[in-house]
N, C-alpha and C positions, 0 to 999 in steps of 0.2 A: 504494500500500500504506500500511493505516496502521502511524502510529508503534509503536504496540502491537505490532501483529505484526513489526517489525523487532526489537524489545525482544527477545519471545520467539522468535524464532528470532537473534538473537546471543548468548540463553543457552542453547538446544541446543546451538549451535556451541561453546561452550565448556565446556560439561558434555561433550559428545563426546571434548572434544584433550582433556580430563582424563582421564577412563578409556583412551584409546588411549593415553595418555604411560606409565600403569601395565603395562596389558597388552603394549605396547610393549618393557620389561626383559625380556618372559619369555619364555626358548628355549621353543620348542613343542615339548612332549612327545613327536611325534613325530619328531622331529630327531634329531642326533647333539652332541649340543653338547660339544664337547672331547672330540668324536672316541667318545663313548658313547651307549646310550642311558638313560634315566631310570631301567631295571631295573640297567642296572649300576652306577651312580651309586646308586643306592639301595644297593646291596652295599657298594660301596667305602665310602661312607656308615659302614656299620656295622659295616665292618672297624677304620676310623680309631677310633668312638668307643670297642668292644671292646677295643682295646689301649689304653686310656687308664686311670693305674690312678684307684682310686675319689675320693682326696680334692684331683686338679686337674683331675678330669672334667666336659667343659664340661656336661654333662645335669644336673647338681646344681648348677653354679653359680648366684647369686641377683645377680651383679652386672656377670659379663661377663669378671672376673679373668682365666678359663680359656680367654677365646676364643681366642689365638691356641695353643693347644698344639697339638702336631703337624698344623700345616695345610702343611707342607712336603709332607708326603706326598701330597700330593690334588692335585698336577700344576695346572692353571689352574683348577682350582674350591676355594672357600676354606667348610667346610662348618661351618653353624651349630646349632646342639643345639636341640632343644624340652625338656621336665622331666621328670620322671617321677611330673608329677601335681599340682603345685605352681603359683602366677602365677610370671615373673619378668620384671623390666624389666633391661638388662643393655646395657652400650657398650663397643662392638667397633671398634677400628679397622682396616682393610681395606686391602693397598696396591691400588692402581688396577690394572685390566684385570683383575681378578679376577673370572671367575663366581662366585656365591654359591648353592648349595645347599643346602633345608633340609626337614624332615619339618614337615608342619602337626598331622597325626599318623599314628602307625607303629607297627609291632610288628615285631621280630627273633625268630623261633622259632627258637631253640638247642639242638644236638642235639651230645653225648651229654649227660645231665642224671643227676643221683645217683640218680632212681625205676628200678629195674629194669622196672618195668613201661613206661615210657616209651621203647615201640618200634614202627614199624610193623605194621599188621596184613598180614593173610594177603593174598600177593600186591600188596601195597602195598609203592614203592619209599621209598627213605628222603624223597625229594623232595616225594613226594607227602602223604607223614605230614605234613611240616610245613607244607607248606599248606593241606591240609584238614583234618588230624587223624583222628581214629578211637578210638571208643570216646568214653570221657570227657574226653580229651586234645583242644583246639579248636586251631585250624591256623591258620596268618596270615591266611588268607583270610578263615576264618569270623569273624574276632575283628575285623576290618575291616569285615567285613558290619556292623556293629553302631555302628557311626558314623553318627550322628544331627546334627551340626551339624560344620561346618568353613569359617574364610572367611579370609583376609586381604587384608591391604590395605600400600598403600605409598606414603610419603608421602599417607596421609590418603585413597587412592583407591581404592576397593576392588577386590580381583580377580576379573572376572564368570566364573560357571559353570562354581565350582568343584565344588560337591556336586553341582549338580541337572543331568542326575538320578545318584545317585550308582552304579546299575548300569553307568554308559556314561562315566561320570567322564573326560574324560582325565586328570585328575590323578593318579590313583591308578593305583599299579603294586604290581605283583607281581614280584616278580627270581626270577631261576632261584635255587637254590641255586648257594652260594658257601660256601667256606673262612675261617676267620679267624681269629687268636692272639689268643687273651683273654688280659687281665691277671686275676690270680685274685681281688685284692682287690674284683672287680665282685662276686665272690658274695655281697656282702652285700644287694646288688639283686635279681641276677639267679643263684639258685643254680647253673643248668647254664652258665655260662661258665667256659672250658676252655681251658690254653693250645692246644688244637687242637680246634676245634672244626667243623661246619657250620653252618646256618641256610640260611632262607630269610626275607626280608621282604615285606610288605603296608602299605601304607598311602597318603596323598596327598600326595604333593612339588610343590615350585615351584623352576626353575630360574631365578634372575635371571641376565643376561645383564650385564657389567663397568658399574657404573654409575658417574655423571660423578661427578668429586672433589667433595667438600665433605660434609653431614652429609645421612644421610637417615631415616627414621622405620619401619621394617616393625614390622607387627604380624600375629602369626597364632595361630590359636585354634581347637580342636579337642575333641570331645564324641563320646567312648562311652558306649552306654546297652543295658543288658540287661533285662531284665522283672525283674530279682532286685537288690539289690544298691545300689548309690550309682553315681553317672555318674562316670565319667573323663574329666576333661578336663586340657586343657592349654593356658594363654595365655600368648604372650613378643610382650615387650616390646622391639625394637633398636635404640637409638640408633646407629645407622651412622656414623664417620667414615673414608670416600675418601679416601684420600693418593695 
């Protein structure tokens, strides 16, 4: 064999360990990882961030300050915020054996909301309203349909097939409805948050699996786009330090 080809195939072989080292972190979707699945973990998700009031809530932070606010509550997984629309680069420090869970992007549909009109239709259960909607009111589902780019990466390596194709995604979940105590102060975001509220979510998560101590880099980035309108997106930035 020539030299050549041993060259290029000892750099497959290590373009390969690299993307297996990334993909490697991540519980599979289909699993149980800390005893849930991805739909309830998405719930609990946005139980945690709804009871966070607005001005130490990690979704607005720009620099990580708010990462650790109530992550007692989330049992072995330590749950990370994306924006509400904003870049932000942000350093978190994490103790060890921590799952880390986080939305690359999402939507929480909150029900009851101040519109009286904002009620299921005829023969339509309340679950159902908020995943698909009805009438003019769009539903987690639909509003996730509309997700046009989503990728990250970790330590530098990207995560393969995530989006495509995005009808078959494992990424992306849907959670049953779920209950949740809002703080009221969110209404300045989000008007229908309620200390007692429902929801249901939509969107595409990645669960990392406890990573080794020392600093690590996630990056993930996320794009809605409607035929009307300006695109939504969302990029964050984590400097990660494992303790």
């Amino acid at each position: 064999m020539k030299r050549g080809h041993l060259i290029t195939i000892a750099v497959v072989l290590l373009l390969t360990a690299v993307t297996a080292y990334a993909q490697d972190f991540i519980a599979p979707p289909g699993s149980l990882p800390g005893g849930l699945s991805y739909q309830q973990w998405s719930g609990k998700w946005w139980q945690w961030l709804w009871a966070i009031p607005y001005s130490v809530n990690p979704l607005f932070d720009t620099t990580g300050i708010d990462c650790a606010i109530y992550q007692s509550r989330s049992g072995p997984v330590w749950f990370l915020a994306g924006t509400s629309g904003f870049d932000a680069t942000r350093s978190c420090i994490i103790p060890a054996g921590r799952m880390i869970f986080f939305p690359i992007i999402n939507l929480g549909n909150d029900y009851p909301c101040p519109d009286p009109q904002f009620q299921p239709g005829p023969k339509q259960s309340l679950e159902q309203f908020l995943t698909i909607g009805y009438g003019p009111y769009i539903g987690a589902r639909q509003y996730i349909d509309h997700v046009t780019a989503a990728s990250a990466s970790l330590d530098g390596v990207a995560v393969q097939d995530l989006l495509m194709p995005p009808e078959t995604s494992k990424y992306r979940v849907t959670s049953s409805m779920f209950k949740f105590k809002g703080d009221l102060s969110l209404q300045v975001w989000d008007s229908c948050v309620s200390p007692r509220g429902e929801a249901v979510s939509d969107g595409y998560w990645i669960m990392l699996k406890p990573l080794p101590a020392g600093p690590h880099t996630l990056t993930f980035s996320g794009t809605e786009t409607w035929p009307s309108g300006p695109p939504f997106t969302v990029t964050v930035t984590y400097y990660l330090t494992i303790y």
